[in-house]
Backbone as CSV, one residue per row, in Angstrom:
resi,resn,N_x,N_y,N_z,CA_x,CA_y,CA_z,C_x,C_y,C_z
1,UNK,136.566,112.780,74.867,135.672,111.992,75.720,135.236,112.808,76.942
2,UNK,135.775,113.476,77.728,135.873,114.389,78.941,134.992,115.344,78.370
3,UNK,135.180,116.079,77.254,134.084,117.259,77.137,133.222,116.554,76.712
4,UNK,132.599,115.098,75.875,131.662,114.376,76.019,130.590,114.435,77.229
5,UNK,131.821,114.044,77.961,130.827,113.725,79.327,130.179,114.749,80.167
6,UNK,131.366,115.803,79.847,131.075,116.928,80.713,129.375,117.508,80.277
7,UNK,129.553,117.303,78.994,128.601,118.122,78.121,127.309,117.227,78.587
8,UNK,127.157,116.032,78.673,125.927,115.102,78.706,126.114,115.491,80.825
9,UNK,126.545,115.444,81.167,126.297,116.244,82.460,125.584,117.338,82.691
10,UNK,126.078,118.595,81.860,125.419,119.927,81.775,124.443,119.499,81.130
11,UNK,124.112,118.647,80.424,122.927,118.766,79.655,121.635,118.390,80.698
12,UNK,121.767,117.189,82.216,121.067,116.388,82.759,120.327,117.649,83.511
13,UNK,121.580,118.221,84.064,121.386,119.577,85.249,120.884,121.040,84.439
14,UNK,120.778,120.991,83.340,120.055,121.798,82.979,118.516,121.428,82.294
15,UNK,118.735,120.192,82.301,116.866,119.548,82.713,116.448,119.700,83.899
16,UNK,117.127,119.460,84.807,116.273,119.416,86.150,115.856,121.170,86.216
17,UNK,116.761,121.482,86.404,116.701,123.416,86.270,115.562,123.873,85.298
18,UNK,115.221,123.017,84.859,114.118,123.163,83.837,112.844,123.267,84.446
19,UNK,113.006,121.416,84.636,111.639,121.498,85.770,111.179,122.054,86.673
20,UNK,112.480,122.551,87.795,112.656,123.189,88.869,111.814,124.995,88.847
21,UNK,112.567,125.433,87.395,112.253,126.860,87.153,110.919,127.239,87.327
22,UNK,110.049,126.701,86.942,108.420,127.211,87.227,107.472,126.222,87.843
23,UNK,108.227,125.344,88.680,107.291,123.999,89.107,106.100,124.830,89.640
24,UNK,104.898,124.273,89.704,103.343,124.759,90.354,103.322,124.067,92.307
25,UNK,103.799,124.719,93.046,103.933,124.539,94.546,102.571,124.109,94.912
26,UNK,101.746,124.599,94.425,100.422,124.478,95.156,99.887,123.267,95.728
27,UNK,99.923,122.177,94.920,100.053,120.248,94.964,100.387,120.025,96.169
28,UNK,101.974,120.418,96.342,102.892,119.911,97.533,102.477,120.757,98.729
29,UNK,101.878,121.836,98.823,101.662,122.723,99.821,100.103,122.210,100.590
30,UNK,99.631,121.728,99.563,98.352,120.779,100.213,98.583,119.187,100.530
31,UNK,99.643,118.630,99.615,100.135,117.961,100.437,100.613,117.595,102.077
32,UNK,101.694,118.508,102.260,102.045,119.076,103.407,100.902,119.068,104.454
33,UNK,99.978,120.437,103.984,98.735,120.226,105.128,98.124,118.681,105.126
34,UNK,97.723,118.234,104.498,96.895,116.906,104.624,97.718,115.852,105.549
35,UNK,99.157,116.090,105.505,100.277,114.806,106.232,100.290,115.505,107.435
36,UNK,100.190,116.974,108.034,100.255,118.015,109.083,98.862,117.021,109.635
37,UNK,98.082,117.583,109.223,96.566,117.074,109.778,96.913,115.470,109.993
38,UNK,97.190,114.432,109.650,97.283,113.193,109.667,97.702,113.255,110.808
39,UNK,98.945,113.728,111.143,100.177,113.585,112.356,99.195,114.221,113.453
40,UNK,98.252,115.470,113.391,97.471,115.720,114.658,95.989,114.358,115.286
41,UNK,95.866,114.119,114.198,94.483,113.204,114.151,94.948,111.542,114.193
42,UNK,96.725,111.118,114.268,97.130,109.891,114.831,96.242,109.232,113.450
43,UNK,96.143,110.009,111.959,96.037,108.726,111.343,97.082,108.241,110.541
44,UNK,96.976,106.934,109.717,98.170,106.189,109.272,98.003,107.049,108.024
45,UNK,99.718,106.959,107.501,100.357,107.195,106.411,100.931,106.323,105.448
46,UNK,100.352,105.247,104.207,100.900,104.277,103.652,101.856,105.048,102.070
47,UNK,102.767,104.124,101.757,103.736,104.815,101.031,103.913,103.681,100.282
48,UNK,103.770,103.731,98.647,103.925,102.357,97.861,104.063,103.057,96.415
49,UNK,105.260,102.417,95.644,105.932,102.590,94.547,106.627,100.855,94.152
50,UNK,106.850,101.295,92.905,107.917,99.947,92.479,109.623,100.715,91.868
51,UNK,110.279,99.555,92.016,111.505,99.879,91.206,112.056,100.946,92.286
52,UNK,112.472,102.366,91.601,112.875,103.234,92.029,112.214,103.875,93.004
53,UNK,111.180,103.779,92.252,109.719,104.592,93.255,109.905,103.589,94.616
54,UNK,109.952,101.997,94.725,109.569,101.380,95.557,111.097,102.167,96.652
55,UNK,112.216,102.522,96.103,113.003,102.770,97.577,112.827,104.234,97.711
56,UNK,112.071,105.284,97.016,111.416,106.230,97.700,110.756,106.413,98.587
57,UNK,109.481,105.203,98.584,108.676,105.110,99.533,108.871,104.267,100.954
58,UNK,110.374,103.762,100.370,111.041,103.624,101.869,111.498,104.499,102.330
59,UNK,112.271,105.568,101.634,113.134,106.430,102.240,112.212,107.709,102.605
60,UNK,110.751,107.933,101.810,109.850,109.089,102.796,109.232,108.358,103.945
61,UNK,108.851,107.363,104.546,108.436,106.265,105.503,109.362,107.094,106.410
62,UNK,110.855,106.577,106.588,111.633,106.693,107.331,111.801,108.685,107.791
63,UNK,112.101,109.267,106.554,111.888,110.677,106.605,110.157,111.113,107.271
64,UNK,109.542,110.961,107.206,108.128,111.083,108.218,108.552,110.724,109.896
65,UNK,108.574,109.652,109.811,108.731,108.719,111.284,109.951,109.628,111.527
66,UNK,110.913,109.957,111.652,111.753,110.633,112.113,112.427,111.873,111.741
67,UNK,112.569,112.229,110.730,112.865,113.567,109.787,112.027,114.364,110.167
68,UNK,110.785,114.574,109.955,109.380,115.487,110.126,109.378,115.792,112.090
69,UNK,109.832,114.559,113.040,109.676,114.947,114.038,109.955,116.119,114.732
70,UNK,108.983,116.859,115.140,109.233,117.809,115.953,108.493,117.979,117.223
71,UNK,109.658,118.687,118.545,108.835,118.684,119.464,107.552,119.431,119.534
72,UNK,106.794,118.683,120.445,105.805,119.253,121.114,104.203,118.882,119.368
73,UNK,105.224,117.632,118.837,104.455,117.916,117.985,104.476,116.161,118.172
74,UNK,102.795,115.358,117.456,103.050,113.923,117.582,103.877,112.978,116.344
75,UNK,104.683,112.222,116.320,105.214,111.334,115.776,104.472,110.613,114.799
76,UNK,104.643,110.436,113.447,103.804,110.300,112.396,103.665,108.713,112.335
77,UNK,102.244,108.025,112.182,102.454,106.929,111.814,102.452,106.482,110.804
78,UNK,103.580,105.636,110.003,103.570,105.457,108.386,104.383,104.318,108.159
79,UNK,104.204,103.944,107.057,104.402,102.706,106.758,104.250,102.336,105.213
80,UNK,105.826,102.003,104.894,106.350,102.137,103.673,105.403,100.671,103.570
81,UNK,104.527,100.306,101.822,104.055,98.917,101.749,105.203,98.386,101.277
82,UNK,106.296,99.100,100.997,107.394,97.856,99.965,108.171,96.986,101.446
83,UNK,107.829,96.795,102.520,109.590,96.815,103.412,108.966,95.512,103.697
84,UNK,108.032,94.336,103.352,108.198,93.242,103.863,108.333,92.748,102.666
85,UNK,109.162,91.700,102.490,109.391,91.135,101.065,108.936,90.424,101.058
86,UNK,108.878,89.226,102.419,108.450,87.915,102.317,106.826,87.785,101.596
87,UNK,106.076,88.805,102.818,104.697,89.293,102.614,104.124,89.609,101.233
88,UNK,105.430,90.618,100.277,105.010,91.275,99.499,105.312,89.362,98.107
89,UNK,106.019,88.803,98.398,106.172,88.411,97.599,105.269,86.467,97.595
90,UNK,104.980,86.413,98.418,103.604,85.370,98.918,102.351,85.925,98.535
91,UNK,102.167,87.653,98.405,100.869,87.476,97.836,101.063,87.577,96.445
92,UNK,101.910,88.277,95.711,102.222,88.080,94.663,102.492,86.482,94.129
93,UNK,102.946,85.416,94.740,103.415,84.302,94.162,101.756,83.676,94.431
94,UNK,101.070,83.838,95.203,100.144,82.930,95.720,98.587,83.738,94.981
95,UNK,98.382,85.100,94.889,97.614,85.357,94.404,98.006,86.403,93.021
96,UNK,98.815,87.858,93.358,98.934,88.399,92.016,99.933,90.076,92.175
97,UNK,101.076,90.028,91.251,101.616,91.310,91.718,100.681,92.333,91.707
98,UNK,99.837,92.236,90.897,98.787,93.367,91.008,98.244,93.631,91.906
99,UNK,98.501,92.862,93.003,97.052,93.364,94.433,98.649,93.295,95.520
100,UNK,99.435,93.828,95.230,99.897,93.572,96.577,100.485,94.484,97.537
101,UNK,100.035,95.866,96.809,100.152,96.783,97.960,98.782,96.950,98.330
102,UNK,97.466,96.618,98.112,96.238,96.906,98.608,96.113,95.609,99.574
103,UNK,96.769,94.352,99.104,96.517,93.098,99.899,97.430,93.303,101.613
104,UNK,98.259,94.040,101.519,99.406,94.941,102.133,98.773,95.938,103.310
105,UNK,98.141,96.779,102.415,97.857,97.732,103.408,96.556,97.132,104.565
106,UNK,95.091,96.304,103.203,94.264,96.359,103.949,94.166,96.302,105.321
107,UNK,94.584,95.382,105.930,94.876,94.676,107.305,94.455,96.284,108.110
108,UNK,95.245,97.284,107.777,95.664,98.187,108.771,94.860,99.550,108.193
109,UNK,94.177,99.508,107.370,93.450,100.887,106.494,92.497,101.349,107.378
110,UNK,92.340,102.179,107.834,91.004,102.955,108.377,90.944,103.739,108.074
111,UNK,89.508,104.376,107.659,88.467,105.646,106.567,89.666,107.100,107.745
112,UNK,89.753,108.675,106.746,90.576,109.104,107.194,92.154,108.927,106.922
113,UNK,92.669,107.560,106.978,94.168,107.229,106.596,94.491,108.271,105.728
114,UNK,95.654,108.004,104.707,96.399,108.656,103.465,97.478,107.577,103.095
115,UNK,96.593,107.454,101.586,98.160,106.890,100.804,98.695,107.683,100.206
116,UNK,100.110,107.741,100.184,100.846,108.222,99.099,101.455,107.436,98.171
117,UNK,100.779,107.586,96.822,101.110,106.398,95.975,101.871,107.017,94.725
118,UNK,103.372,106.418,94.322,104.419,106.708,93.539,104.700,106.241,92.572
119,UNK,103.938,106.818,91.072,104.567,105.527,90.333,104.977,106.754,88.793
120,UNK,105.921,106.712,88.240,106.460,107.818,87.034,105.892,107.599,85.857
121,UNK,104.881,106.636,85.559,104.039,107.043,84.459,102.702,107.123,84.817
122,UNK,102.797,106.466,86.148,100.976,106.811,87.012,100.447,105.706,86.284
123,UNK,100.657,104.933,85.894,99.960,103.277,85.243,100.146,102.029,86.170
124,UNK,101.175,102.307,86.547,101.798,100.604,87.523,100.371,100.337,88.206
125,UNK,99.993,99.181,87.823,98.605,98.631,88.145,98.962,98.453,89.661
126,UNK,99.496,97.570,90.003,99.778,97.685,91.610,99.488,98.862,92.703
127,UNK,99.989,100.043,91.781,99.968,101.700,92.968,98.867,101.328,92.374
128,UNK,97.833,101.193,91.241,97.103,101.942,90.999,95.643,101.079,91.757
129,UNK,95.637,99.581,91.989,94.939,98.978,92.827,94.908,99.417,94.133
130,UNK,96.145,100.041,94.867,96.039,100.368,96.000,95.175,101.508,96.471
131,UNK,95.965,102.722,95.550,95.014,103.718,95.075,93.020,103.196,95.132
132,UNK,92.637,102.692,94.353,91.159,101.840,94.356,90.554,101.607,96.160
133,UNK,91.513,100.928,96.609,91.810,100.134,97.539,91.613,101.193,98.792
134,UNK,92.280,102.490,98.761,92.798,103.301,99.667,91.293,104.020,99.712
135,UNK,90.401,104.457,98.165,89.668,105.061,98.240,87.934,104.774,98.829
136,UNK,88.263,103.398,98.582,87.366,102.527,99.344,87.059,102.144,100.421
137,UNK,87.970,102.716,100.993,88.137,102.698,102.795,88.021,103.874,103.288
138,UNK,87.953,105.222,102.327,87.447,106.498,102.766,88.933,107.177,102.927
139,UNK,90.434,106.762,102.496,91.437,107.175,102.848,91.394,109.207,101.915
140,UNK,92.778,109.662,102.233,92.869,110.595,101.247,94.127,109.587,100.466
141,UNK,94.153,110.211,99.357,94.633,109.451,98.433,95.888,111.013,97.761
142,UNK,97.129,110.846,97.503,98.253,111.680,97.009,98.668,110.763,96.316
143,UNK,99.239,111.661,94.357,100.129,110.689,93.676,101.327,111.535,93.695
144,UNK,102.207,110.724,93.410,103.396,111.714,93.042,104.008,110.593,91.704
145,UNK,103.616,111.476,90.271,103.788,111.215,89.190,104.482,111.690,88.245
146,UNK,105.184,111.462,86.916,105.075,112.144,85.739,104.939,112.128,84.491
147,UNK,105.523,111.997,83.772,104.956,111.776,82.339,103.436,112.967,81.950
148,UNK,102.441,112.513,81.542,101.383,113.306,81.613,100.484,112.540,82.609
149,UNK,100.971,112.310,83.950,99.660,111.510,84.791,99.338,109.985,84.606
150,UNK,99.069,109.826,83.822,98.628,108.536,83.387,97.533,108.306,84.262
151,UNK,97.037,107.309,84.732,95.705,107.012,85.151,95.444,107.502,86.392
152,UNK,96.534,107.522,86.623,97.025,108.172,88.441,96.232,109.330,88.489
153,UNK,96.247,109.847,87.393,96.144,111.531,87.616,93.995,112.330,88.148
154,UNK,93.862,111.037,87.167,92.131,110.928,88.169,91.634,110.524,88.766
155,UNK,92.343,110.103,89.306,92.139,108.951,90.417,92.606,109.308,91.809
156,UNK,93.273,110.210,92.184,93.782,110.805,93.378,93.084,111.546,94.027
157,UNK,92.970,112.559,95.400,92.828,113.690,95.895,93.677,114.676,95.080
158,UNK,94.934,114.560,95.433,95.913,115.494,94.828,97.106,114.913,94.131
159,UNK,97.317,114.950,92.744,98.232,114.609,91.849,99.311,115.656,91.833
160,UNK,100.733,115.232,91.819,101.601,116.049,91.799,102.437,115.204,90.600
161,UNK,102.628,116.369,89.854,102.702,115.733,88.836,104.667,116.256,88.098
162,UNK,105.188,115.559,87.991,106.687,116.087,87.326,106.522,116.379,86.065
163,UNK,106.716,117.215,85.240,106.414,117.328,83.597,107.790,117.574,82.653
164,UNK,107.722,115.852,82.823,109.056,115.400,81.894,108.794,113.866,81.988
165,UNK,109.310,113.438,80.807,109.324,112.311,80.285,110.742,111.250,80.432
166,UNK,111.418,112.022,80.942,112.635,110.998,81.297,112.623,110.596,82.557
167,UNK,112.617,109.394,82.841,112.364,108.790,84.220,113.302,108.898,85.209
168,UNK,114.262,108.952,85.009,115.442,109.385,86.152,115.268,110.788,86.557
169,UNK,114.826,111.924,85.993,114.446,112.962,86.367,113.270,113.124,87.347
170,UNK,112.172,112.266,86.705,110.919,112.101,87.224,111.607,111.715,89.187
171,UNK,112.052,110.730,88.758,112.411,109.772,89.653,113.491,110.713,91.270
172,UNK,114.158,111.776,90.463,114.952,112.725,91.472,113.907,113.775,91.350
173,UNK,113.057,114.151,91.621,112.268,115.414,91.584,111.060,114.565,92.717
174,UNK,111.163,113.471,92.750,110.079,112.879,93.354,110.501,112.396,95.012
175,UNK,111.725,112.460,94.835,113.110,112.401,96.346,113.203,113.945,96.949
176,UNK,113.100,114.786,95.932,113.312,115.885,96.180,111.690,116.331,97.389
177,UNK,110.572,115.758,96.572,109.423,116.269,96.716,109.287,115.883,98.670
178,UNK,110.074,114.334,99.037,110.456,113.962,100.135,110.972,114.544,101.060
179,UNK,112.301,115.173,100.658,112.754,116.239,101.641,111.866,117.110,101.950
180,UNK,111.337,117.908,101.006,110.802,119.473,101.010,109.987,119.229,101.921
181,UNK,108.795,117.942,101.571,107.800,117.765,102.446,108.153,117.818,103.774
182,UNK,109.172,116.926,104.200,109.602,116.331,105.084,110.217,117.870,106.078
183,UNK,111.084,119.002,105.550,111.485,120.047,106.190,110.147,120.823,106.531
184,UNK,109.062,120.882,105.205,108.171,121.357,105.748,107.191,121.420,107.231
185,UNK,107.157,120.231,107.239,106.371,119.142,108.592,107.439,120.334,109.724
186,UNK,108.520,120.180,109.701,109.286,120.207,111.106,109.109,121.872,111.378
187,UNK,108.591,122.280,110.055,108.624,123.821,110.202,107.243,124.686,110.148
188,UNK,105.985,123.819,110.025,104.965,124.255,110.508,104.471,123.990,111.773
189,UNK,103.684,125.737,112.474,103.707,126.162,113.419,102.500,125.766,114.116
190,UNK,102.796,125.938,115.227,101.871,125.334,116.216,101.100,126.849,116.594
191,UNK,99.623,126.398,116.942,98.833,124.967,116.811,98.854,125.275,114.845
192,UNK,98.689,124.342,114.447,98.860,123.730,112.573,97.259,124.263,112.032
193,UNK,97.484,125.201,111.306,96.414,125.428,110.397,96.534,124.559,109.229
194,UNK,94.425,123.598,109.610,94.981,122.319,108.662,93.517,122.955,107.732
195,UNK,93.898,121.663,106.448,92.649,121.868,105.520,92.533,120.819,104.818
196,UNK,91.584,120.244,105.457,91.349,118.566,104.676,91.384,118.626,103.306
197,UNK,91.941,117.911,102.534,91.964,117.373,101.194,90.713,116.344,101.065
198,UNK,89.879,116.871,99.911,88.785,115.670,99.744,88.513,116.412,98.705
């Protein structure tokens, strides 16, 4: 049983090492600039996933607003759509889960913003209304996906995409993508060479 387990262990960590080995940086590196530029220009940052994805996009919310801070540099404004339940779950009961991170954000969207929208097959109609939603207001629009994209993948500014089909992988490569971003921010130099995403 022990070398069972051991073995289905080595097997998980030598998937990720997989993905890891030749990932394409370029996605996340324009990422980075576009959230750099946001934080100089005081615009909002919205963050919306379900399931797993949905406590990612709490936990990069929180990693922005305070992780990314650095002096002499401004304080990011962002705002996870999953963290009101009551909200999230009145428009869903009263009108439709499908609209309720766009019913969510609207209130607060102005042309310029950025969503970052999270979903591991890039289909979840919800990210993907918001997405609609985000682009209609003139936002920049980031997915962080995998599988092969799914609808997500034309529909964005910049798709970052995991290329693997098992969702728990998807799902830690997409936490990962959080940190990196997140160390990145604290470690680009002043004044910030930016480059709009559009």
């Amino acid at each position: 049983m022990d070398r069972m387990i051991s073995a289905e262990i080595r097997s998980y960590l030598a998937g990720m090492a997989e993905i890891l080995g030749d990932f394409p940086v370029d996605g996340l590196a324009r990422v980075i600039l576009r959230l750099e530029e946001a934080r100089w220009k005081e615009q909002s940052v919205f963050i919306c996933g379900n399931g797993g994805s949905a406590a990612t996009a709490i936990h990069f919310a929180c990693d922005l607003a305070k992780g990314a801070a650095s002096k002499g540099k401004p304080n990011f404004r962002t705002m996870s759509l999953n963290e009101n339940v009551s909200l999230l779950t009145a428009w869903a009961n009263d009108a439709s889960y499908d609209d309720i991170f766009a019913r969510r954000m609207a209130p607060w969207l102005r042309a310029g913003d950025v969503l970052v929208a999270i979903s591991c097959s890039g289909n979840s109609r919800n990210v993907l209304n918001a997405i609609h939603r985000a682009r209609a207001g003139q936002a920049t629009t980031i997915g962080f996906t995998g599988f092969d994209g799914g609808k997500m993948k034309q529909m964005v500014d910049v798709c970052v995409i995991v290329p693997s089909h098992q969702i728990e992988m998807v799902e830690d490569m997409h936490l990962l993508f959080c940190h990196l971003i997140t160390v990145s921010l604290r470690k680009v130099p002043l004044p910030p060479t930016l480059a709009v995403v559009r």
